[in-house]
N, C-alpha and C positions, 0 to 999 in steps of 0.2 A: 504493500500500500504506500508506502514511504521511501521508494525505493533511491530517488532521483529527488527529492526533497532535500532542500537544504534551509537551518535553521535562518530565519530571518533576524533574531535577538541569542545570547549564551544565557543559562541558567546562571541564576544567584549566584551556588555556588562555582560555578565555572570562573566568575567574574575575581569572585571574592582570592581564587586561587590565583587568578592572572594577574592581580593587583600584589598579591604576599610576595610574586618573583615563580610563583611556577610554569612550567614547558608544558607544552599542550600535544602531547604525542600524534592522539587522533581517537577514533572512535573504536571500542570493542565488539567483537561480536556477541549475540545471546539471543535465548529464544523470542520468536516475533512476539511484539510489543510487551515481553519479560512474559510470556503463558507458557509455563513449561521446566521441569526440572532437571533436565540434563543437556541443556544448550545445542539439542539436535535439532531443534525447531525455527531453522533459519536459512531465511533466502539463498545466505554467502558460504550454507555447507554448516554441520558440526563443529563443535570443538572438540578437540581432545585435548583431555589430560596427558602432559609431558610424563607423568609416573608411570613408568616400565613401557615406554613407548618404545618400539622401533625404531630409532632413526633411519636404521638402513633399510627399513620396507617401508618407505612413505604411503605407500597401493593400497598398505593391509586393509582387509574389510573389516576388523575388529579391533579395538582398541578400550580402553577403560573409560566414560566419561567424566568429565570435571563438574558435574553440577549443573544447576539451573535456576534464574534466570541469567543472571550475572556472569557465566561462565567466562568469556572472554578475558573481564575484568579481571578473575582470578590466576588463569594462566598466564596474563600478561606477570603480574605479580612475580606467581612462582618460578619464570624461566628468564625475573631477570630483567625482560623486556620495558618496563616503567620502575622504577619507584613507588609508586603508587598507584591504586585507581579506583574510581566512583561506581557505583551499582547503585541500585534500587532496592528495597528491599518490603516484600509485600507480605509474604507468607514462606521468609527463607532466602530467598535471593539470593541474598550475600554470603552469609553464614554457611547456607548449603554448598556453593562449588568452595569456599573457601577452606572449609572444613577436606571436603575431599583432594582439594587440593593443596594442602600443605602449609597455608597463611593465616594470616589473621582475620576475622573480617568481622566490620563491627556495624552494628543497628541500634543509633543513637535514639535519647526519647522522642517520641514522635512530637513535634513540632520544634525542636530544637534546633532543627537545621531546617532552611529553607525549602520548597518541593516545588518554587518558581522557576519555570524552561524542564521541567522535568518532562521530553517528550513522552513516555511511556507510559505518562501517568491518566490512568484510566482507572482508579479504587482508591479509596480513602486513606486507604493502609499503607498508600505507599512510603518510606520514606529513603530520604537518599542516603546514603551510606560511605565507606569506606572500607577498602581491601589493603594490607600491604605487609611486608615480609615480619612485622615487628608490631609488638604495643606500643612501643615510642613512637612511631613513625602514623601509627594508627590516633597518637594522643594530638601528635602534633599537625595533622591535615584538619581534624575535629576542630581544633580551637582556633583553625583558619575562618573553617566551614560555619560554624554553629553561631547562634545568634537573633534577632529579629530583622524581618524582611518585610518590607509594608506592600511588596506586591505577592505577598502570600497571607489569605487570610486566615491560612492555619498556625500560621509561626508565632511560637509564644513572647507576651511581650514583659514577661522578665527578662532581668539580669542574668547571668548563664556565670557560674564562680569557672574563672580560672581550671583548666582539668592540671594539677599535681599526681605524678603517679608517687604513691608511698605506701613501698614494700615492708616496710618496718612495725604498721599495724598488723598485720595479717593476723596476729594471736589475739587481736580485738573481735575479728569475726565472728559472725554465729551462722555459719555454710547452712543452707538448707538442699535435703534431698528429697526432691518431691517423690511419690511412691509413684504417681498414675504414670508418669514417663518409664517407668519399668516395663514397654509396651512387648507384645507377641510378635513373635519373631526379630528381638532383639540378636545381634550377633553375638555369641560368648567372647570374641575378642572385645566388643564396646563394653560388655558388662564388666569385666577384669580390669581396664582402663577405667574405668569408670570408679569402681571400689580401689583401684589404685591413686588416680586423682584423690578423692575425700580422705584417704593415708596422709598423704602428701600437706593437705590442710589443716587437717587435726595433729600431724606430726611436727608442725608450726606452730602449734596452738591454739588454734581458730575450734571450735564448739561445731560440731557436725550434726545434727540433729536432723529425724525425717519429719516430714510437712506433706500436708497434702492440699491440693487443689481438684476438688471435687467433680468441676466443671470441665476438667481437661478431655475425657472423651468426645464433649460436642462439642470442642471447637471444632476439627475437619469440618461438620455438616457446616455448619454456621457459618465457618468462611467462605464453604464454596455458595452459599446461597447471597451471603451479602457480596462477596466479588463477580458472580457473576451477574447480578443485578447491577452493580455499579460499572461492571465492562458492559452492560448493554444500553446504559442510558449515556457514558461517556463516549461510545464507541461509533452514537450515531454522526458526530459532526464529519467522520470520515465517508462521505457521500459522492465525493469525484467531482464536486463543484469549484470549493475555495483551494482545496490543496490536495496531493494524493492523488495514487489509481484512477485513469477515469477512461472509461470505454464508452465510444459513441452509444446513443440507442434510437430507439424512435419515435419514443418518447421519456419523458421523466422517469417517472415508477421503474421502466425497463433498463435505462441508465444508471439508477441507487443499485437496482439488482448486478448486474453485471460487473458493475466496477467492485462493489464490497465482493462480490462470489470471486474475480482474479484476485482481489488483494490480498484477502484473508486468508490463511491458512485452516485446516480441520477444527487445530484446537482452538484459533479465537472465536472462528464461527459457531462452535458449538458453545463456548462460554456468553455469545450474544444470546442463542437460541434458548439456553438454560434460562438465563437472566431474564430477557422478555417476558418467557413462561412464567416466571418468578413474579413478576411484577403486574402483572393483568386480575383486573379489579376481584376477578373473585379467588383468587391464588395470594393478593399483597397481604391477607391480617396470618392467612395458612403458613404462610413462607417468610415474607423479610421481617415484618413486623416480630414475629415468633423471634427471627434468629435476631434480631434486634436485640430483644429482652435478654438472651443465653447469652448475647456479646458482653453484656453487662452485668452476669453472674461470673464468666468468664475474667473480667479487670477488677472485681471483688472480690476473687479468691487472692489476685496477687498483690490487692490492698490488704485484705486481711491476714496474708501471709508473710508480710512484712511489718506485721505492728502485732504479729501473734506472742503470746507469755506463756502460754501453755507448755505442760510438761509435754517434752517430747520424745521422742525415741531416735539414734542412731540408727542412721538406714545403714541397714544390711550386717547389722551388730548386734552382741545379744545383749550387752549393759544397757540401762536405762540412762540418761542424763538426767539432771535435776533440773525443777523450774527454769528457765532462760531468763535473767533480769534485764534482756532487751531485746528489741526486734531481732527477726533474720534479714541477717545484710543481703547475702546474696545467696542464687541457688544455682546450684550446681546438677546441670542433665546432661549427659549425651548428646553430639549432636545430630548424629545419621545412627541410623538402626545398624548401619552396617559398612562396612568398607568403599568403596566404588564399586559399582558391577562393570561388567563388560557391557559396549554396547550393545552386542548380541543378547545378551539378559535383559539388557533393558528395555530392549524394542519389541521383545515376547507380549507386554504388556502396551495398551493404553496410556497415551502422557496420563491422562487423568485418574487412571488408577497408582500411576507411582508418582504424580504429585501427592496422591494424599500416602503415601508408603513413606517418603524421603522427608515431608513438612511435619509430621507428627508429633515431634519434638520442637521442631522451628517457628512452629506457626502461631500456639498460642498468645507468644509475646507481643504481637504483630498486632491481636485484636484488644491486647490489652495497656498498649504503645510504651511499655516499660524498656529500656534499654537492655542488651545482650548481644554478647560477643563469644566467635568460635574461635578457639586454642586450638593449634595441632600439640599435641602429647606425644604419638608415637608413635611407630610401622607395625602396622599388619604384619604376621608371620608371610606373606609373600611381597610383604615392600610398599604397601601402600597407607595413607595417613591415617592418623585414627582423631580426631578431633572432639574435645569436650565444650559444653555451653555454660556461660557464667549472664547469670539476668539477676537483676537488680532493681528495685523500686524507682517511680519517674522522677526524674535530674540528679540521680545518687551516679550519675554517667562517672565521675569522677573515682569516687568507692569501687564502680566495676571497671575501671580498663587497669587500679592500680591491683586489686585481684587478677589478673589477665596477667599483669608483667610477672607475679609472684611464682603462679602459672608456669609463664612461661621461662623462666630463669630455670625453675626446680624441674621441670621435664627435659629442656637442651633438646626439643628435637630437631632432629636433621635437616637443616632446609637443602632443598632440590638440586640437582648438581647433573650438568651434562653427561651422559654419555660420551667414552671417545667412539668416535664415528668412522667409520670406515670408507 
């Protein structure tokens, strides 16, 4: 749809980065307009992930993906090629190829950074984000980015403190492990990383205690009902008149058809067709209004689970801990149920079934606009990354990116390193 479009204005933060003194590489690829979890869903071809790639069969038909939507962004990252770079982040985005891919990648609170020039943005939940090889690097694009922006009427109009990373508190923590993310068909390498990670914080002296957030089964449903209502009411100004795809017709109505039917790919057109359904007058109290409500049990659970006193228990420990005499800072999940698949595994399935398989863990944050950031921890017994999620209560962004560096200081894992090539 956007094939041959070119921005007419840069995004806020595009601006904000050209003024601090940054290089503007150029554009990454990812799935068409970010609908999709493993960046296959794109005009210009796949991405792949550089981890155990071929160099010397560029041809291969299979390869391991790097995630989705943001995918581009991430292997730009891990092979090297930027310093940095921008994603989106709606239900994952970022977090997910970054996670598989070896980085950092962080989803600041929602409206904390601007979401003005953000082409892709077609849902609520979008927010823009950051990918790069380090939490320093991740702290210091953030407090370029972050801010108020008066051409965005989501952007919040507090003060935003300074992000300080400081590893020295960690033994102040009180880590929460939520129970519901212990989902079916978890990998037993993320479950070991995972009980390894929470070691790692408690052997710091941070207070480890499990939590739960009740709501967490309905987010999947809930998201895809309010995203795909919000991609079909955002989605209609792409009609082939002002900008985009446009194929003659021979009249109007046959012209709307025509051009959105070339533009669109399976998976956005089906998230229009979902969303429509969604929203027609006797499906809108059945369907958005409903997930409406669950949106909003959903950001109560991770209100109340950051101001909770209740005794708690050590997830996956048999001691009890006593009373907590303060909130849970941050909470510590998993970020992918499982390592990378191979392409060939992943295209067995529906994007829309392995988007909701790979967001499971990612998503809830997203409806509940609390900040959260993916850590690579470790390798896979066959080499590929294992990455943990650290989320934190809204503008505590500070509290989690210096949990991130503590992170990532104590794991040392590997970053990406070329093959010699033949």
């Amino acid at each position: 749809m956007l094939k041959d479009y070119i921005p007419t204005y840069n995004a806020t933060v595009v601006d904000k980065l050209l003024k601090a003194g940054a290089v503007l590489m150029g554009k990454t690829n990812m799935d068409e307009f970010a609908m999709g979890s493993g960046s296959v869903n794109s005009l210009f071809g796949p991405v792949r992930s550089p981890w155990l790639y071929d160099f010397n069969n560029t041809n291969s038909s299979d390869w391991f993906i790097c995630g989705g939507s943001s995918g581009g962004s991430a292997v730009a990252v891990a092979t090297g090629a930027s310093y940095f770079a921008l994603g989106s982040d709606t239900g994952g985005s970022i977090r997910m190829p970054a996670a598989m891919c070896g980085v950092v990648g962080f989803k600041p609170t929602y409206s904390s950074v601007s979401r003005h020039g953000l082409i892709s943005l077609v849902n609520s939940l979008d927010v823009p984000g950051v990918l790069a090889k380090t939490v320093d690097d991740v702290a210091l694009i953030y407090s370029i980015i972050a801010g108020n922006d008066c051409m965005d009427s989501t952007s919040t109009r507090n003060e935003l403190e300074k992000v300080k990373l400081d590893c020295e508190n960690i033994k102040d923590l009180v880590v929460g492990i939520p129970k519901e993310y212990h989902v079916p068909g978890m990998s037993p390498e993320i479950i070991e990383a995972w009980n390894r990670t929470a070691d790692i914080f408690e052997n710091a002296g941070a207070r480890v205690v499990q939590v739960s957030l009740p709501h967490t089964e309905y987010s999947m449903p809930c998201y895809q009902v309010l995203g795909a209502a919000e991609v079909a009411s955002n989605m209609a100004r792409f009609d082939g008149l002002e900008f985009g795809h446009r194929v003659e017709g021979d009249y109007t109505e046959k012209m709307y058809a025509r051009s959105r039917s070339e533009g669109f790919n399976e998976t956005v057109a089906g998230r229009i067709l979902a969303g429509n359904y969604f929203l027609l007058k006797s499906n809108y109290e059945k369907y958005y209004e409903k997930a409406m409500k669950v949106r909003r049990l959903i950001t109560d659970d991770f209100i109340n689970v950051f101001s909770t006193k209740e005794n708690l228990r050590v997830g996956g420990r048999s001691q009890t801990m006593k009373m907590s005499p303060s909130s849970v800072d941050i909470l510590l999940t998993p970020a992918m149920v499982s390592p990378s698949p191979l392409y060939s595994e992943f295209n067995q399935r529906s994007n829309r079934h392995r988007t909701v398989e790979h967001d499971v863990c990612l998503q809830p944050v997203n409806l509940a606009g609390v900040p959260a950031v993916s850590v690579p921890v470790n390798l896979s017994q066959n080499g590929l990354p294992i990455s943990m999620q650290l989320i934190s209560a809204h503008f505590n962004d500070s509290t989690l990116l210096s949990a991130a560096k503590f992170l990532e200081q104590s794991a040392s894992f590997p970053c990406f390193k070329f093959p010699d090539i033949v």
